[in-house]
N, C-alpha and C positions, 0 to 999 in steps of 0.2 A: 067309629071311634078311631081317634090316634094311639099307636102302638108302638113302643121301643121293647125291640127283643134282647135280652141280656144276653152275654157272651157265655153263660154257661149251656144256653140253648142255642141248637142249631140254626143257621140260617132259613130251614125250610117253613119254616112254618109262617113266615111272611106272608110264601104264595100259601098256604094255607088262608090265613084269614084277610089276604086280597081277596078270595074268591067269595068270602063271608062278607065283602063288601066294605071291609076296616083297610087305612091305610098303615101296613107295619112295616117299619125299617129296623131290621138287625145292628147293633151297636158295630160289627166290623165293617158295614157298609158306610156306615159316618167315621171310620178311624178312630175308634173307640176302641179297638178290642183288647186293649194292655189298659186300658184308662181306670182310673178309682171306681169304688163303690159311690162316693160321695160325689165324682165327678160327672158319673150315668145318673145319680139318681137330679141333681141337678139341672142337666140336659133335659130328663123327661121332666120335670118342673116350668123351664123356660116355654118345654114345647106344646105341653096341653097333653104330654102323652100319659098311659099308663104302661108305668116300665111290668112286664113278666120277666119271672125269673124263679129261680129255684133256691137261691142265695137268702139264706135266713137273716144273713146280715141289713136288707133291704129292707124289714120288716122294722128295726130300731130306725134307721132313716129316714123310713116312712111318717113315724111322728114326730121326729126332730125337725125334717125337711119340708111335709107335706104335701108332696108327691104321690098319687095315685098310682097304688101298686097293685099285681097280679101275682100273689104269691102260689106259686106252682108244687104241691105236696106228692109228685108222683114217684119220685126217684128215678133211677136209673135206667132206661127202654131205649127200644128201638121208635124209631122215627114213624113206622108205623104203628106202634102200641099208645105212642103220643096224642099221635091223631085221633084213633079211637077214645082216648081216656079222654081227649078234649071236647072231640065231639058229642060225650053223654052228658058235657054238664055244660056247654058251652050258649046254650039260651039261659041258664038261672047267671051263669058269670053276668050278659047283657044287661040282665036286669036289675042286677048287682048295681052296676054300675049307672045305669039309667039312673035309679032309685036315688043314688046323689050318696053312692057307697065309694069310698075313695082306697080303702083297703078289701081284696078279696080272696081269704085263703080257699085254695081250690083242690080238696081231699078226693 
């Protein structure tokens, strides 16, 4: 899977789901990180990607735009509380998404 990480999530989790075998680029690595909501969700449009984020505002975009989103329901954690919370649900996300699901909230 192609992956855009939104600026309210850290940069790390790129190498996270590099090693999951996805290619994910962080929106501050493209000079995005001050850019629109409408501006990121467009980007992952162009690019085939599925934007993650934590930004509920993604979720109205996501039907307007049609952008394949990753909505992220964990709150506030550490970089390692992340990884754990992602890693317990991170094969039904896959198949989420295989299955030809283009929205994925992820509690």
């Amino acid at each position: 899977m192609r992956l855009l990480i939104d600026a309210q999530l850290p940069p790390a989790p790129c190498v996270w789901l590099h090693e999951k075998g996805h290619e994910a680029v962080h929106v501050v690595a493209m000079d995005m990180g001050g850019a629109s909501d409408v501006a990121i969700a467009e980007t992952a449009l162009a690019q085939g990607a599925i934007l993650i984020s934590k930004d509920e505002d993604f979720q109205i975009l996501h039907f307007q735009l049609g952008f394949s989103f990753l909505w992220l329901r964990c709150g506030n954690t550490t970089k390692a509380a992340l990884f754990e919370w992602l890693d317990r649900r991170w094969d039904r996300i896959e198949a989420l998404f295989d299955q030809g699901e283009t929205m994925v909230e992820a509690r």
